[in-house]
CHARMM-style PDB file with segment names, atoms N, HN, CA, C and O in Angstrom:
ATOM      1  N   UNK     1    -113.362  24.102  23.310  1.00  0.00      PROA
ATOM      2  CA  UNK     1    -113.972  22.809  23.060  1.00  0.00      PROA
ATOM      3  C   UNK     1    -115.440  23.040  22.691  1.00  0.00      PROA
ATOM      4  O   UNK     1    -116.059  23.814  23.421  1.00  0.00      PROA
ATOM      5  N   UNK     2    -116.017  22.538  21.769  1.00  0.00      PROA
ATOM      6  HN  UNK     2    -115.514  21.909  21.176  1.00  0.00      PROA
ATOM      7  CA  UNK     2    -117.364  22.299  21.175  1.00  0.00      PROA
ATOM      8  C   UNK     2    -118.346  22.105  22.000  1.00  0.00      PROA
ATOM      9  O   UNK     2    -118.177  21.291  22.907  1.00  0.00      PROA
ATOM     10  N   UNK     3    -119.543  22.775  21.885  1.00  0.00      PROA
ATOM     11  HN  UNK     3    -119.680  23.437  21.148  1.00  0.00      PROA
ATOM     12  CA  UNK     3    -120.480  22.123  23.354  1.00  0.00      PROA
ATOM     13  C   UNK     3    -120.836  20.583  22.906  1.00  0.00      PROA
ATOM     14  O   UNK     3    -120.833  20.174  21.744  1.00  0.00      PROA
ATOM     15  N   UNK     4    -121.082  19.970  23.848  1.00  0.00      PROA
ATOM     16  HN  UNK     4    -121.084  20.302  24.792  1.00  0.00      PROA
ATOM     17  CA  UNK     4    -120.647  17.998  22.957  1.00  0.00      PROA
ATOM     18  C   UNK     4    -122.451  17.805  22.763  1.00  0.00      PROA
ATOM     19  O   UNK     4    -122.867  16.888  22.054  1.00  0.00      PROA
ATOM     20  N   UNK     5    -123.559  18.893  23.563  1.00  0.00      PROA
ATOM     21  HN  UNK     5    -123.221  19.637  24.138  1.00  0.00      PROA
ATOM     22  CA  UNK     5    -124.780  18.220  22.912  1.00  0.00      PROA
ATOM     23  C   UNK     5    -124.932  18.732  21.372  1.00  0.00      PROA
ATOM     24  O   UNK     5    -125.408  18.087  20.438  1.00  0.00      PROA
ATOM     25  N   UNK     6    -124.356  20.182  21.341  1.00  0.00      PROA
ATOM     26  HN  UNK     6    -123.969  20.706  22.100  1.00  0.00      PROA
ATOM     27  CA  UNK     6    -124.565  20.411  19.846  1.00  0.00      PROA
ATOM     28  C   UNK     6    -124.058  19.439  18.679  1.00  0.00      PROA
ATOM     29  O   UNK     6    -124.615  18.921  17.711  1.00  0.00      PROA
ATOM     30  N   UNK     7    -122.657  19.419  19.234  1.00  0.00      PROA
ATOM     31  HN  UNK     7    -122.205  19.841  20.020  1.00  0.00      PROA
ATOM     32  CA  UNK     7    -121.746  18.094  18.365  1.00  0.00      PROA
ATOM     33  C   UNK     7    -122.615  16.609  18.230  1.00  0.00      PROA
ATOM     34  O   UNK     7    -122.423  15.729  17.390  1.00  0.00      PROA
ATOM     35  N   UNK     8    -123.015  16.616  18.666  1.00  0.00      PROA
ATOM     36  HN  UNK     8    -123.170  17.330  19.348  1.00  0.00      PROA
ATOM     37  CA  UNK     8    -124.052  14.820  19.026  1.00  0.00      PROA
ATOM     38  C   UNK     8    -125.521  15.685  17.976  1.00  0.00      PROA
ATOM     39  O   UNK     8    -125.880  15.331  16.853  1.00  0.00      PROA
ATOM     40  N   UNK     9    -125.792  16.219  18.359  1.00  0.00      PROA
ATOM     41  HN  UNK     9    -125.502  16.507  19.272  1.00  0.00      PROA
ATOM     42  CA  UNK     9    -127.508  16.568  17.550  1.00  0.00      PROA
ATOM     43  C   UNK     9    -126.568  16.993  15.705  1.00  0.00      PROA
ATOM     44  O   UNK     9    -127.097  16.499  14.709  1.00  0.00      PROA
ATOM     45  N   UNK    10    -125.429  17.768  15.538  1.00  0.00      PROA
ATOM     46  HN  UNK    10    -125.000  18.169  16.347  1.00  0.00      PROA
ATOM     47  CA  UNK    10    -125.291  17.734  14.234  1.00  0.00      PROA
ATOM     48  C   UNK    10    -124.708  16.259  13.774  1.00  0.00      PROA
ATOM     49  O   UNK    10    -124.964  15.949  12.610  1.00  0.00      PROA
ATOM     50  N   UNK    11    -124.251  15.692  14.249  1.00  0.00      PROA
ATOM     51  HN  UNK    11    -124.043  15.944  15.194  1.00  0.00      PROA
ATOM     52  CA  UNK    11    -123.987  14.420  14.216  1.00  0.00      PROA
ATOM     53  C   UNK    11    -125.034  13.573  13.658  1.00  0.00      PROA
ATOM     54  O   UNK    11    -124.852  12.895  12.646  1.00  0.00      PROA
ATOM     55  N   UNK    12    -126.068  13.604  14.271  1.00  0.00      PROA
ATOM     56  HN  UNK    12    -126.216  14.154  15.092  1.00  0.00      PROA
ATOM     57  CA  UNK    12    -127.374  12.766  14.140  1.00  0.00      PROA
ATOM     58  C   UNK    12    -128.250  12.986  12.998  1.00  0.00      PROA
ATOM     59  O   UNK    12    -129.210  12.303  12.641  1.00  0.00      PROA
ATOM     60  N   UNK    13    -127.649  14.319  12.348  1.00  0.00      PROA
ATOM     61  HN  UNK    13    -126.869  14.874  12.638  1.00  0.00      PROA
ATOM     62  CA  UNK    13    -129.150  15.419  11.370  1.00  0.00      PROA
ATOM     63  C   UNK    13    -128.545  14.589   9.999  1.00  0.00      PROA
ATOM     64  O   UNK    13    -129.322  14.330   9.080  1.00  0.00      PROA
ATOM     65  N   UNK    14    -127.158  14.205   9.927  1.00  0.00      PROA
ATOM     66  HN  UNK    14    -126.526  14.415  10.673  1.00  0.00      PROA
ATOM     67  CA  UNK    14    -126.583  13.719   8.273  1.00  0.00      PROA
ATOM     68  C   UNK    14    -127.190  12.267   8.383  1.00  0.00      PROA
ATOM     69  O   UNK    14    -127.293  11.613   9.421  1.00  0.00      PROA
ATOM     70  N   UNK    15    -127.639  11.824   6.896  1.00  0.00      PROA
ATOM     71  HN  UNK    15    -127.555  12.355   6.052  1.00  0.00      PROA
ATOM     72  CA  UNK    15    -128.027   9.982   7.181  1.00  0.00      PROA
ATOM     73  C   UNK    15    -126.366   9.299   7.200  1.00  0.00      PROA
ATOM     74  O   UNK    15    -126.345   8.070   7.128  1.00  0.00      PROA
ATOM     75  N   UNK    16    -125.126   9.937   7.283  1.00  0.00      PROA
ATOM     76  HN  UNK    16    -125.143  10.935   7.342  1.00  0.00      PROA
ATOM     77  CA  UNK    16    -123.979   9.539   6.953  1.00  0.00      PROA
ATOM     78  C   UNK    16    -123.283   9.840   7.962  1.00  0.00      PROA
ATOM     79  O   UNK    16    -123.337  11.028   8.281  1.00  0.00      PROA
ATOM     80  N   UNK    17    -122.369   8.888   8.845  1.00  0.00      PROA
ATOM     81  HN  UNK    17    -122.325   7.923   8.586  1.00  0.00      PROA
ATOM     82  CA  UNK    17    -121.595   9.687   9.666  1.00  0.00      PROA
ATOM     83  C   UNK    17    -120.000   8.911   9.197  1.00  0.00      PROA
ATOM     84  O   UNK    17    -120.003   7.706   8.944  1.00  0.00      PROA
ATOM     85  N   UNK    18    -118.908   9.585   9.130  1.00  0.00      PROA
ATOM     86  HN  UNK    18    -118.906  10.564   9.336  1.00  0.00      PROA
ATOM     87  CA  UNK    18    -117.444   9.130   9.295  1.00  0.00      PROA
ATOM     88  C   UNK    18    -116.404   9.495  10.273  1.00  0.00      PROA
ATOM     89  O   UNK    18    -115.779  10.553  10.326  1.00  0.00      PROA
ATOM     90  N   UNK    19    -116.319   8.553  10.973  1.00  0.00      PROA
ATOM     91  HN  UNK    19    -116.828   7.693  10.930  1.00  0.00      PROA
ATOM     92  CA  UNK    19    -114.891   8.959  12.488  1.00  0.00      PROA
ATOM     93  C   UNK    19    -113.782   7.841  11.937  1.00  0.00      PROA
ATOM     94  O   UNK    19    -113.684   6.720  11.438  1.00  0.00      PROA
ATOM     95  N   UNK    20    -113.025   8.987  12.401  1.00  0.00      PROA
ATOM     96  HN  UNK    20    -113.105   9.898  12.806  1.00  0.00      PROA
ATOM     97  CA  UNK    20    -111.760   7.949  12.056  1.00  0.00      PROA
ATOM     98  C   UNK    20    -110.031   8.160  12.971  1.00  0.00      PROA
ATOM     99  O   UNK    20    -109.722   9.144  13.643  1.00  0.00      PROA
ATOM    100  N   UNK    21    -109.579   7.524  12.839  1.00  0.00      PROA
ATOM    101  HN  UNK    21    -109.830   6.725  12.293  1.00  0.00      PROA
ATOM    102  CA  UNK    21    -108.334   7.733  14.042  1.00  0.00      PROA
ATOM    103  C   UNK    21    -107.199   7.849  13.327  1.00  0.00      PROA
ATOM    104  O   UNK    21    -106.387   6.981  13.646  1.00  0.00      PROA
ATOM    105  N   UNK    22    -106.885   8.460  12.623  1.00  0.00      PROA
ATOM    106  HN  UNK    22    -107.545   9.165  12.363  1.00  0.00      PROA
ATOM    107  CA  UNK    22    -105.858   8.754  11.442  1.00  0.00      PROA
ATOM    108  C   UNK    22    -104.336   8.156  12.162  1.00  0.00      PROA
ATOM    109  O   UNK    22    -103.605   7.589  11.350  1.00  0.00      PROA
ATOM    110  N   UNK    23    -104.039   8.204  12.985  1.00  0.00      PROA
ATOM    111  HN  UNK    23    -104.633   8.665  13.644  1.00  0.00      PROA
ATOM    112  CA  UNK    23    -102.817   7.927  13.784  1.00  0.00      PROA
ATOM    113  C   UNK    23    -102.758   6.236  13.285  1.00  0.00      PROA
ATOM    114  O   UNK    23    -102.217   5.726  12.304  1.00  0.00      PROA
ATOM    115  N   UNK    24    -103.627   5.573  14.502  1.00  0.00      PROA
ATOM    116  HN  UNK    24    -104.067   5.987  15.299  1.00  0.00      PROA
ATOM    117  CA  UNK    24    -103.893   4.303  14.410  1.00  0.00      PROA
ATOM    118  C   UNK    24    -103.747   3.630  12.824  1.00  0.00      PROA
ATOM    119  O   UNK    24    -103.042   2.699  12.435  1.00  0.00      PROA
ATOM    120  N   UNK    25    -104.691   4.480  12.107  1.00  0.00      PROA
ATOM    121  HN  UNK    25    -105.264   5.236  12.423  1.00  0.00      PROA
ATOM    122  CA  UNK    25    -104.652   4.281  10.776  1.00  0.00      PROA
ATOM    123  C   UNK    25    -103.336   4.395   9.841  1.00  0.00      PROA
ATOM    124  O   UNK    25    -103.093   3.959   8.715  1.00  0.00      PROA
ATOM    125  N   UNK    26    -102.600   5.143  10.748  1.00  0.00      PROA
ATOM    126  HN  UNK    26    -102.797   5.496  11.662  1.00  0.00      PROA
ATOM    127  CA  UNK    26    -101.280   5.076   9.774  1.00  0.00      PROA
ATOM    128  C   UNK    26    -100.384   4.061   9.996  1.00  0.00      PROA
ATOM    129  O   UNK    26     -99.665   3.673   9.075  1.00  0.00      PROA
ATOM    130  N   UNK    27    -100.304   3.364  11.580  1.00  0.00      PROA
ATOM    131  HN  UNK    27    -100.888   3.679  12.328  1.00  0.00      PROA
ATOM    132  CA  UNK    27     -99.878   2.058  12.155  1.00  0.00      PROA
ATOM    133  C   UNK    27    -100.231   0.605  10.840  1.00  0.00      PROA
ATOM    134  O   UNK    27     -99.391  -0.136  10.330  1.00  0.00      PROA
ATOM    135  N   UNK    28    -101.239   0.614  10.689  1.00  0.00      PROA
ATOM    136  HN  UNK    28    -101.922   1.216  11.104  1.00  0.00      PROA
ATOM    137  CA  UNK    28    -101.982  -0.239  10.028  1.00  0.00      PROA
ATOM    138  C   UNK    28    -101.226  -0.173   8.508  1.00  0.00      PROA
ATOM    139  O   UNK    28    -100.651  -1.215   8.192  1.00  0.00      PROA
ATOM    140  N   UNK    29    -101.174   0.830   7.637  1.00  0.00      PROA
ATOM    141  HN  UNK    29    -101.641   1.676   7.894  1.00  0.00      PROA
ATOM    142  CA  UNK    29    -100.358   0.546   6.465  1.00  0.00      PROA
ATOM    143  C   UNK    29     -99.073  -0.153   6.510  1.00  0.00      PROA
ATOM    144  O   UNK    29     -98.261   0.007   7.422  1.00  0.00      PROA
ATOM    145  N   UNK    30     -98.926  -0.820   5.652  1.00  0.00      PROA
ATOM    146  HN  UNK    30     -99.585  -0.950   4.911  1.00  0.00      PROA
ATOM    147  CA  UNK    30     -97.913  -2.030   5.452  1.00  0.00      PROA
ATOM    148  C   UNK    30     -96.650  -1.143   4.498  1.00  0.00      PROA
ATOM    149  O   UNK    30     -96.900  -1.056   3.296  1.00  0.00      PROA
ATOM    150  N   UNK    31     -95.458  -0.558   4.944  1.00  0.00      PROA
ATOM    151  HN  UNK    31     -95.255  -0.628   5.920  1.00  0.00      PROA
ATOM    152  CA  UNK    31     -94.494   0.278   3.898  1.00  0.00      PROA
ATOM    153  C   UNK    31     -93.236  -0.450   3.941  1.00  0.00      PROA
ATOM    154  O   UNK    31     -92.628  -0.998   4.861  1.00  0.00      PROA
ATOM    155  N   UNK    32     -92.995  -0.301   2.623  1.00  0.00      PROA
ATOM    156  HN  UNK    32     -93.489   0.143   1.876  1.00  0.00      PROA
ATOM    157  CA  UNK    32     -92.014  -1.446   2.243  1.00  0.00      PROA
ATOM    158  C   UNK    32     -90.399  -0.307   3.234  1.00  0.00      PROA
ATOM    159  O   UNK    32     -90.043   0.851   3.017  1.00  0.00      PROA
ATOM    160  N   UNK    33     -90.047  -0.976   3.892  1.00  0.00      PROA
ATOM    161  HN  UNK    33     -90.336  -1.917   4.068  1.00  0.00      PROA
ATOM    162  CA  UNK    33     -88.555  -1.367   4.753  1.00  0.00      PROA
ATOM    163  C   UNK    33     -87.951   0.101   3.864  1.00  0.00      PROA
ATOM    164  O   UNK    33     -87.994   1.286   4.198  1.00  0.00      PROA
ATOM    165  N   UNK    34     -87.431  -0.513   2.709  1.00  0.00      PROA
ATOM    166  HN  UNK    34     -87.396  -1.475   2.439  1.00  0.00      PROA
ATOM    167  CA  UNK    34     -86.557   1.241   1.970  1.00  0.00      PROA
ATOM    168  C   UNK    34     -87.540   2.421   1.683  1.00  0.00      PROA
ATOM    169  O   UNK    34     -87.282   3.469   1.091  1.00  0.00      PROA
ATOM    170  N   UNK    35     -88.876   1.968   2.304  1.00  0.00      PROA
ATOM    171  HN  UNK    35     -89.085   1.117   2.785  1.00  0.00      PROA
ATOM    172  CA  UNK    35     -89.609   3.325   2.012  1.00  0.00      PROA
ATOM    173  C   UNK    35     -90.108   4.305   3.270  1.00  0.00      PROA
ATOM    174  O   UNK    35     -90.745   5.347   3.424  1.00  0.00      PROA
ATOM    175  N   UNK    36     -89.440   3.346   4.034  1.00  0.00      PROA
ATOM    176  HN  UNK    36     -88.922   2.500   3.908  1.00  0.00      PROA
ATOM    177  CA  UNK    36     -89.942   3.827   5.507  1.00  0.00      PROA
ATOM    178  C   UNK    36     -89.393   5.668   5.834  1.00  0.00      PROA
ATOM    179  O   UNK    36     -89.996   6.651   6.265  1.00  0.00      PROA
ATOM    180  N   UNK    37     -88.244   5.473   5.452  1.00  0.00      PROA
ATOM    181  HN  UNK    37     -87.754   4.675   5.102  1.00  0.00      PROA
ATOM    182  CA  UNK    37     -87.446   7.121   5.337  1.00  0.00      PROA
ATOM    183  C   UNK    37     -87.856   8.096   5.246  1.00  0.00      PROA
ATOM    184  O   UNK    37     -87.637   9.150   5.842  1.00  0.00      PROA
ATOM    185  N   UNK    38     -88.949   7.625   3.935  1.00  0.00      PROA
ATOM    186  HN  UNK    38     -89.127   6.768   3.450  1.00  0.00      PROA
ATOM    187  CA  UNK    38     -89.474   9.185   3.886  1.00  0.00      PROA
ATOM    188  C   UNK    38     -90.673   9.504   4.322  1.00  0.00      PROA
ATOM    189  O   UNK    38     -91.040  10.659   4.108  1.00  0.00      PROA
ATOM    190  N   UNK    39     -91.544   8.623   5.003  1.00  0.00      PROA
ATOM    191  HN  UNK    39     -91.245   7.685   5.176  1.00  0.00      PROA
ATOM    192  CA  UNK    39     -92.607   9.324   5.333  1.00  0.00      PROA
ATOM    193  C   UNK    39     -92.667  10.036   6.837  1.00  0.00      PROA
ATOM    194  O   UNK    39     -93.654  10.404   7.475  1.00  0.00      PROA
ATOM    195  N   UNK    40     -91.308  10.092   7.157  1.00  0.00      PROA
ATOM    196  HN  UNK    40     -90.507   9.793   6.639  1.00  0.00      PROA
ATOM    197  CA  UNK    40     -90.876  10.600   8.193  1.00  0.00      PROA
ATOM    198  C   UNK    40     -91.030  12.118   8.194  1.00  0.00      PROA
ATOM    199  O   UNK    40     -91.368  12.864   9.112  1.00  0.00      PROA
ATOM    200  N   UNK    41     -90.580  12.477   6.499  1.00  0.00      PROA
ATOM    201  HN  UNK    41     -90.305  11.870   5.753  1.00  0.00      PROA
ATOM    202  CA  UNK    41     -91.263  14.073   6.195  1.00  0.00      PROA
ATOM    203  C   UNK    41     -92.561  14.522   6.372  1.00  0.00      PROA
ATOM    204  O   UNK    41     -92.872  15.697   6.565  1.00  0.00      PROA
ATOM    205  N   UNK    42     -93.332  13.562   6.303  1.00  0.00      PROA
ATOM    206  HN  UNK    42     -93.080  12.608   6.145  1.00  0.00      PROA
ATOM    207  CA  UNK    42     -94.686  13.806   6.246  1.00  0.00      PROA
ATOM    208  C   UNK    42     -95.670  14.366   7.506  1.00  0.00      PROA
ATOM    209  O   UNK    42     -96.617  15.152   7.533  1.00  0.00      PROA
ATOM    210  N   UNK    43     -94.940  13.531   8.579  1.00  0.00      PROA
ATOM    211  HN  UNK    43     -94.170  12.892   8.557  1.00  0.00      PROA
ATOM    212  CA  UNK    43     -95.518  13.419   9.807  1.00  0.00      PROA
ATOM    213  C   UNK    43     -95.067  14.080  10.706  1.00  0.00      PROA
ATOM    214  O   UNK    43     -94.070  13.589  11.233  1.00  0.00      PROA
ATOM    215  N   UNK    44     -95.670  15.719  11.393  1.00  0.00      PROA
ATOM    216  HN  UNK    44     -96.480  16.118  10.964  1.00  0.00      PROA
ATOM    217  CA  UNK    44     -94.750  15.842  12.655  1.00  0.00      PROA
ATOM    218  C   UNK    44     -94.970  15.519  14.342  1.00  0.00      PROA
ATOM    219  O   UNK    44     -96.002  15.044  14.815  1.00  0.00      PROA
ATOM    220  N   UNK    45     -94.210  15.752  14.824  1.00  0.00      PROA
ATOM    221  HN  UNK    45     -93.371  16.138  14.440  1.00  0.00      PROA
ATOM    222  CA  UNK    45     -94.908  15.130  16.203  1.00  0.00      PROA
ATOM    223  C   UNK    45     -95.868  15.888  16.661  1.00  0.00      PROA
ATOM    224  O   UNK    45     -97.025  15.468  16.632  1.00  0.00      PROA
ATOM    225  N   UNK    46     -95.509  17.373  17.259  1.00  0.00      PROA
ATOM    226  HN  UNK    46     -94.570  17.714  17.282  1.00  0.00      PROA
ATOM    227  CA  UNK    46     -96.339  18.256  17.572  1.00  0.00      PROA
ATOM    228  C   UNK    46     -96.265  19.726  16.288  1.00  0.00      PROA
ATOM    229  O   UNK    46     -95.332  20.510  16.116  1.00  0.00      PROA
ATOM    230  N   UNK    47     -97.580  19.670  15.585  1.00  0.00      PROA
ATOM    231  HN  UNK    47     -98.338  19.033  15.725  1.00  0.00      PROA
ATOM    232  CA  UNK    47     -97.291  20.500  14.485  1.00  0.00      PROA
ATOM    233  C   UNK    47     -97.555  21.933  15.262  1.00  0.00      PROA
ATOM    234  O   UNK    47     -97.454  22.915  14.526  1.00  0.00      PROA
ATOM    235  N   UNK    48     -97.862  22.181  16.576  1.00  0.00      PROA
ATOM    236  HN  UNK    48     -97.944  21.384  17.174  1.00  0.00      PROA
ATOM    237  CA  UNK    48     -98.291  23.673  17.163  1.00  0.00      PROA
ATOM    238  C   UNK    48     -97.078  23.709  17.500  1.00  0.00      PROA
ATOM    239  O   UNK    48     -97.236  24.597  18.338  1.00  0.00      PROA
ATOM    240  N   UNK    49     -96.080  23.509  17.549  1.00  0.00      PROA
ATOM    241  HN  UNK    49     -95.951  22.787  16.868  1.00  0.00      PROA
ATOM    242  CA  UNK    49     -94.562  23.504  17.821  1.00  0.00      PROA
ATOM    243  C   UNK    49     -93.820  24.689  16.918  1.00  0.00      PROA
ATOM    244  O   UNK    49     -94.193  24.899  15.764  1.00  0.00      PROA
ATOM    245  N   UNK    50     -93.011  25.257  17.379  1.00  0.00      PROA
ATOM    246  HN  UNK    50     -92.709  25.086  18.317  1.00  0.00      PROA
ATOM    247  CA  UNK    50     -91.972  26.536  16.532  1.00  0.00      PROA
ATOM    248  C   UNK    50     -91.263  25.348  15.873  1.00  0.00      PROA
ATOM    249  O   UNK    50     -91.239  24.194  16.301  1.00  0.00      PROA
ATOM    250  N   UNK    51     -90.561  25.931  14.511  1.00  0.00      PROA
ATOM    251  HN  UNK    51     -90.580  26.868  14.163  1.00  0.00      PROA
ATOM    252  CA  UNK    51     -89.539  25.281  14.226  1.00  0.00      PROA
ATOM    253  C   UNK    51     -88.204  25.536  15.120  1.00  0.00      PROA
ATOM    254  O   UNK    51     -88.026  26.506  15.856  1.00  0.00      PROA
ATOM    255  N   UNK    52     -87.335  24.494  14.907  1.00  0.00      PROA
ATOM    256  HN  UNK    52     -87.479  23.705  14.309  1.00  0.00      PROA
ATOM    257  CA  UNK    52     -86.179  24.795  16.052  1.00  0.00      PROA
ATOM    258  C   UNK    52     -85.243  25.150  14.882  1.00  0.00      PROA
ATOM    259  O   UNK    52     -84.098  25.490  15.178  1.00  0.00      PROA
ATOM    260  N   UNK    53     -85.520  25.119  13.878  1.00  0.00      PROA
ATOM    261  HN  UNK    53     -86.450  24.843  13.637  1.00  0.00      PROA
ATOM    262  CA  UNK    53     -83.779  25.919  12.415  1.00  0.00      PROA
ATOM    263  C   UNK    53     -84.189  27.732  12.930  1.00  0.00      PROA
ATOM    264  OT1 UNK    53     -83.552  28.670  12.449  1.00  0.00      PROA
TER     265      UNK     53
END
């Protein structure tokens, strides 16, 4: 884990900052009903996971 004062002082040095919750954010898109299927490829649950094939 990051030391969190360094993380907070580089944080502060850009005039720009972006956080974002990508999860949440994927809740929020609106996908049409027959398209729901496939973005099931996209997403895995735990990607540090072995494959099980």
């Amino acid at each position: 884990m990051p030391n969190l004062f360094l993380l907070l002082v580089r944080f502060r040095t850009n005039p720009v900052a972006f956080v974002a919750d990508i999860k949440m954010a994927f809740f929020q898109i609106e996908i049409d009903e027959i398209e729901r299927n496939y973005t099931r490829f996209f997403w895995e649950k735990d990607p540090g996971a072995e494959d099980e094939n």
